[in-house]
NULUMTOR-836239 format. One line per field, with one value per atom (N, C-alpha, C): atom name; x, y, z; residue number from 1; residue in one letter. Coordinates in nm, 2 decimals. Atoms other than C-alpha are relative to their C-alpha. Example, Ala and Ser with C-alpha at 12.3 -4.5 7.8 and 13.67 -1.06 7.14 Angstrom:
REM NULUMTOR-836239
atomo (N:CA:C:N:CA:C)
px (0.09:1.23:0.09:-0.09:1.37:-0.08)
py (-0.12:-0.45:0.12:-0.11:-0.11:0.11)
pz (0.00:0.78:0.00:0.00:0.71:0.08)
num (1:1:1:2:2:2)
residuo (A:A:A:S:S:S)
//
This chain:
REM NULUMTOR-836239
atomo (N:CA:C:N:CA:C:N:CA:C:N:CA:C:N:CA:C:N:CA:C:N:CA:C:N:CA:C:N:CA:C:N:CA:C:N:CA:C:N:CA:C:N:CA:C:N:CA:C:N:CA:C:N:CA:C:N:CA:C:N:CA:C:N:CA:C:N:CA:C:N:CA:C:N:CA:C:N:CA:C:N:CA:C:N:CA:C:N:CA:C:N:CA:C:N:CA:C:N:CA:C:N:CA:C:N:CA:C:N:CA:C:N:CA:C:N:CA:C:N:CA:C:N:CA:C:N:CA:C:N:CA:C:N:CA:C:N:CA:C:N:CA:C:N:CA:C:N:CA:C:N:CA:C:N:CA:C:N:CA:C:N:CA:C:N:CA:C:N:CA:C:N:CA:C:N:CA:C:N:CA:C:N:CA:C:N:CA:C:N:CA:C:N:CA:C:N:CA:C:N:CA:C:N:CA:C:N:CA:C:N:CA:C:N:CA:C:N:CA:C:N:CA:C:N:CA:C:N:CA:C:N:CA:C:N:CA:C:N:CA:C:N:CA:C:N:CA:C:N:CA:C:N:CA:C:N:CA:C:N:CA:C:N:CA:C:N:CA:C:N:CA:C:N:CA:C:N:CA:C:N:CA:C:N:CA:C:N:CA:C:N:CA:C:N:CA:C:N:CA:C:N:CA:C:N:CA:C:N:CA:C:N:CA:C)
px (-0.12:-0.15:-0.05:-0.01:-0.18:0.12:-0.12:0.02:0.00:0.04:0.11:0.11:-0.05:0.17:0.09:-0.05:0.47:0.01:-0.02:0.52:0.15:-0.14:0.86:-0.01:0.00:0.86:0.10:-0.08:1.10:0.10:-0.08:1.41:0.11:-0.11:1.63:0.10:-0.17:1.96:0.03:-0.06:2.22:-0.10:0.05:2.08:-0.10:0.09:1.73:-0.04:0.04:1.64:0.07:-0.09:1.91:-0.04:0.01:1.84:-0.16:0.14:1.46:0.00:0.01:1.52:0.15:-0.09:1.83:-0.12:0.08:1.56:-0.10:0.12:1.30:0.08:-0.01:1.53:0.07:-0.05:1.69:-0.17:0.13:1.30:-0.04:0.09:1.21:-0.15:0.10:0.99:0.02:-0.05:0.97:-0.06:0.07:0.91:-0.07:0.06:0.65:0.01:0.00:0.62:0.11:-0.04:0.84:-0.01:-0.06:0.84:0.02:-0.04:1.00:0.03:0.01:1.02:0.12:-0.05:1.25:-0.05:0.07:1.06:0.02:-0.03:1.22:0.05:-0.10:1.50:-0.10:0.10:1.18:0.00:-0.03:1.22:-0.14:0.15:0.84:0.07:0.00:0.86:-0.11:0.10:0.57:0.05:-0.01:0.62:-0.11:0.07:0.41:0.05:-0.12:0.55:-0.08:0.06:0.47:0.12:-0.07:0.54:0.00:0.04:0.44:0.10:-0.10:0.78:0.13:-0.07:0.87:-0.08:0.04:0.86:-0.05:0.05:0.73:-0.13:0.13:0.40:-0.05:0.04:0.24:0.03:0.01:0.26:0.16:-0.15:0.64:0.06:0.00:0.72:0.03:0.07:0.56:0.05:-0.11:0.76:0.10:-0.20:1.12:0.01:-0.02:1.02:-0.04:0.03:0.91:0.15:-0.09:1.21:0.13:-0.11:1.45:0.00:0.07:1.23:0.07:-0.02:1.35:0.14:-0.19:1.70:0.07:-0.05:1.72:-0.03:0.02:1.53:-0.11:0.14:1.21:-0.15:0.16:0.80:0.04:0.08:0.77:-0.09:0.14:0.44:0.01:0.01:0.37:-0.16:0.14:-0.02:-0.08:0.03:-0.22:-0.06:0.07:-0.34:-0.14:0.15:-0.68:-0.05:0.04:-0.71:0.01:-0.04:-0.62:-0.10:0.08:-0.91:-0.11:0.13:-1.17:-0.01:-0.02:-1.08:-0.09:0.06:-1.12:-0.17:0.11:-1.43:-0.16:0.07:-1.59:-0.03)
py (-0.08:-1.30:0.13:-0.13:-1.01:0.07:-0.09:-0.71:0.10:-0.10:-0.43:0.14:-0.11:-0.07:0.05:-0.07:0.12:0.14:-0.12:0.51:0.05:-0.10:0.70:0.12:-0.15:1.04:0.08:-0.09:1.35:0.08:-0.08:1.56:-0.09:0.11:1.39:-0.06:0.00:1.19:-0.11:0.15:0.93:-0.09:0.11:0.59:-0.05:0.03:0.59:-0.11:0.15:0.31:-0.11:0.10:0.12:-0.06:0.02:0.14:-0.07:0.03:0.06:-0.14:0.16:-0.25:-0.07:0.10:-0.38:-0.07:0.04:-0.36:-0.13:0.12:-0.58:-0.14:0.11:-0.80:-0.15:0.04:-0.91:-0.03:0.06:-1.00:-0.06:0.11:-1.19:0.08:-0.05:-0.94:0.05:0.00:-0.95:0.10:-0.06:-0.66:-0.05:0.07:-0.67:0.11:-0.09:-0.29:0.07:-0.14:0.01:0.12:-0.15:0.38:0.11:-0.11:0.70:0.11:-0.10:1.03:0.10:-0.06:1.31:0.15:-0.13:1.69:0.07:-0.11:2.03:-0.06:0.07:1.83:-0.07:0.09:1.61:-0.17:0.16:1.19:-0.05:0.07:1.02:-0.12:0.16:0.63:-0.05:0.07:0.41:-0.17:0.12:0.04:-0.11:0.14:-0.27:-0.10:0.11:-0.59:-0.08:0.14:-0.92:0.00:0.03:-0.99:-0.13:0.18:-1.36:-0.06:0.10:-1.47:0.03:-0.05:-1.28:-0.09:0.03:-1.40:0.11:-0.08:-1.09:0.06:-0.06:-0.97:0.18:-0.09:-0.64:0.14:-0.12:-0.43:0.04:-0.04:-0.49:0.02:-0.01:-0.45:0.12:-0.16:-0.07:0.06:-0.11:0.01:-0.01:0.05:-0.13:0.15:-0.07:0.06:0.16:-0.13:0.38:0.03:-0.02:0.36:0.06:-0.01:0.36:0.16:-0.17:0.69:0.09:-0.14:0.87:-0.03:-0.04:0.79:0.06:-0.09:0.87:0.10:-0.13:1.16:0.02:0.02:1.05:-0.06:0.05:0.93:-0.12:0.12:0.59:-0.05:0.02:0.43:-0.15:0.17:0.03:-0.03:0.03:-0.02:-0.11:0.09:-0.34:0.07:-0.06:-0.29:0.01:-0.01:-0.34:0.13:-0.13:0.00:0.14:-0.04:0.13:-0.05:0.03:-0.06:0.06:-0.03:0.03:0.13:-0.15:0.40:0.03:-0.01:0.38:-0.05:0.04:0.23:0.13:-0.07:0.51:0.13)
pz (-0.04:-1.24:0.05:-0.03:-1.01:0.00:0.05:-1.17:0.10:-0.07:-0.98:-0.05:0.05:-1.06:0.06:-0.12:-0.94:-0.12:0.01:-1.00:0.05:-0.07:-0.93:-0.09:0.05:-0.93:0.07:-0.13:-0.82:-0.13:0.13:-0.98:-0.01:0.00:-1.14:0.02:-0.06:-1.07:-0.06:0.09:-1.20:0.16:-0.06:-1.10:0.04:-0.09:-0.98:-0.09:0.04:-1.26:0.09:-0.04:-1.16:0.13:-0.14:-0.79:0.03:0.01:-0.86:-0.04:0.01:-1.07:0.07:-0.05:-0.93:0.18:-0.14:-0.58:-0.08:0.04:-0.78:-0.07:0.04:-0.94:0.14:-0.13:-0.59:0.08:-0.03:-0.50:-0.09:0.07:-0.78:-0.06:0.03:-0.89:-0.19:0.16:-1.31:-0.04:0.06:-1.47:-0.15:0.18:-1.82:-0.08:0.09:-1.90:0.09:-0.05:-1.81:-0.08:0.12:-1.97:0.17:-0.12:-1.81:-0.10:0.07:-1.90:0.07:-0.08:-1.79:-0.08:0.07:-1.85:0.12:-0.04:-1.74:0.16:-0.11:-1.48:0.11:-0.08:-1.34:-0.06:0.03:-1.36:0.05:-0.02:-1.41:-0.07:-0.02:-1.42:0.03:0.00:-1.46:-0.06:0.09:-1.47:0.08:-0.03:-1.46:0.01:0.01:-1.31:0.12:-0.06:-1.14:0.08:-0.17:-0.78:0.05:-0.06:-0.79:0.03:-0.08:-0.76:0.07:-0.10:-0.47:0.14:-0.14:-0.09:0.08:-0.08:0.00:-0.03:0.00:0.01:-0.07:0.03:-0.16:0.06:-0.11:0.16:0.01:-0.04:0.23:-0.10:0.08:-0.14:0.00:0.01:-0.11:0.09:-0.13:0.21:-0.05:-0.01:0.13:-0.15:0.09:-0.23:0.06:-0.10:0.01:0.02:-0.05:0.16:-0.08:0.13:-0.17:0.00:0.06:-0.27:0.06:-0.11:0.05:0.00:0.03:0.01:-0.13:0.16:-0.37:-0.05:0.03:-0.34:-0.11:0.11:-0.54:0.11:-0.07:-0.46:-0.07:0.03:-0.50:0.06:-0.08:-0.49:-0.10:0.12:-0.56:0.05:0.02:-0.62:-0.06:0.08:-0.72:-0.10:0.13:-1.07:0.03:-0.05:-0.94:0.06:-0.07:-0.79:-0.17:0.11:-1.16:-0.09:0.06:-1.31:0.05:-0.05:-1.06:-0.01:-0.01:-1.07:-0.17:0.12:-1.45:-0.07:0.03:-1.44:0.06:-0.10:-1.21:-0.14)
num (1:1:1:2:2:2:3:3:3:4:4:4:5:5:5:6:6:6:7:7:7:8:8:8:9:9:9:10:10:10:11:11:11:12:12:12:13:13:13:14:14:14:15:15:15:16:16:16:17:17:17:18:18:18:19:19:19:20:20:20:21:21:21:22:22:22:23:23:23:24:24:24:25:25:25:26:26:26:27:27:27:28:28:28:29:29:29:30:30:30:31:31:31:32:32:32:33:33:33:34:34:34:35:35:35:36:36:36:37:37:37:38:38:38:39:39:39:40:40:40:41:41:41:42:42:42:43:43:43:44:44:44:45:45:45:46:46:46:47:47:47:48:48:48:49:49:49:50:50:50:51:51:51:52:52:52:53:53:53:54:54:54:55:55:55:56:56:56:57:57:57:58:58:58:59:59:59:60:60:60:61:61:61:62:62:62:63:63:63:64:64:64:65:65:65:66:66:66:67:67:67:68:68:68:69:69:69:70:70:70:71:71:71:72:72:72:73:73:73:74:74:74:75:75:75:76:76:76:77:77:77:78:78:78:79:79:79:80:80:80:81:81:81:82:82:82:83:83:83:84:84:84:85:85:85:86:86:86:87:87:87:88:88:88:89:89:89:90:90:90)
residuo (X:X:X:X:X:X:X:X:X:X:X:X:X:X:X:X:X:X:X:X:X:X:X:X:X:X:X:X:X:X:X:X:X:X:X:X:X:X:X:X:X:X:X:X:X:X:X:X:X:X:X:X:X:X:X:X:X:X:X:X:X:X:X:X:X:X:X:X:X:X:X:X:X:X:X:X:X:X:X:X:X:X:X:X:X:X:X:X:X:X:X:X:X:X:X:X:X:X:X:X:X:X:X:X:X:X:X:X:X:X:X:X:X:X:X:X:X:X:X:X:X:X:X:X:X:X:X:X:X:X:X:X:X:X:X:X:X:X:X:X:X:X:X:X:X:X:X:X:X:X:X:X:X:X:X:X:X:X:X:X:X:X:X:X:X:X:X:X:X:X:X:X:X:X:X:X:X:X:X:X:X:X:X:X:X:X:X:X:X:X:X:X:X:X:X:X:X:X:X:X:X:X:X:X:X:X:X:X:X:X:X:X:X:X:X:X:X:X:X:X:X:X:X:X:X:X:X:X:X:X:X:X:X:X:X:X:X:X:X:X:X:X:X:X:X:X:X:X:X:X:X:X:X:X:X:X:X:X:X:X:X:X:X:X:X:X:X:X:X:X)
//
């Protein structure tokens, strides 16, 4: 199973979970971990989640979730976990 990392960052607001996974559960995308934090009115989100039973590929995944960011007013970034192991190993 390749996992892949997503990040959301920015200041906070009602909804950005919601709008993040309501986007992955309409792709078939399962999350396995989530945690979030909210420190001095800033919204950090880290979750790990499987894309295998989506029809869309990695790249358009990471745009459509680009796109969310710039309408809600946050960074999202969707990364295979493999770029998170090799980093760590360096």
């Amino acid at each position: 199973m390749e996992k892949t990392v997503i990040t959301v960052v920015g200041k906070d607001g009602v909804g950005i979970i919601a709008k993040v996974c309501n986007y992955l559960a309409s792709n078939n995308v399962n999350i396995l971990d989530i945690s979030q934090t909210i420190t001095g009115g800033f919204f950090n989100m880290m979750m790990v989640v499987d894309p295998a039973g989506s029809s869309k590929d990695i790249a358009l995944l990471s745009s459509e979730l680009k796109q969310i960011g710039e309408e809600i007013g946050v960074v999202i970034q969707a990364q295979n976990e493999r770029i998170f192991d090799i980093m760590h190993r360096i």
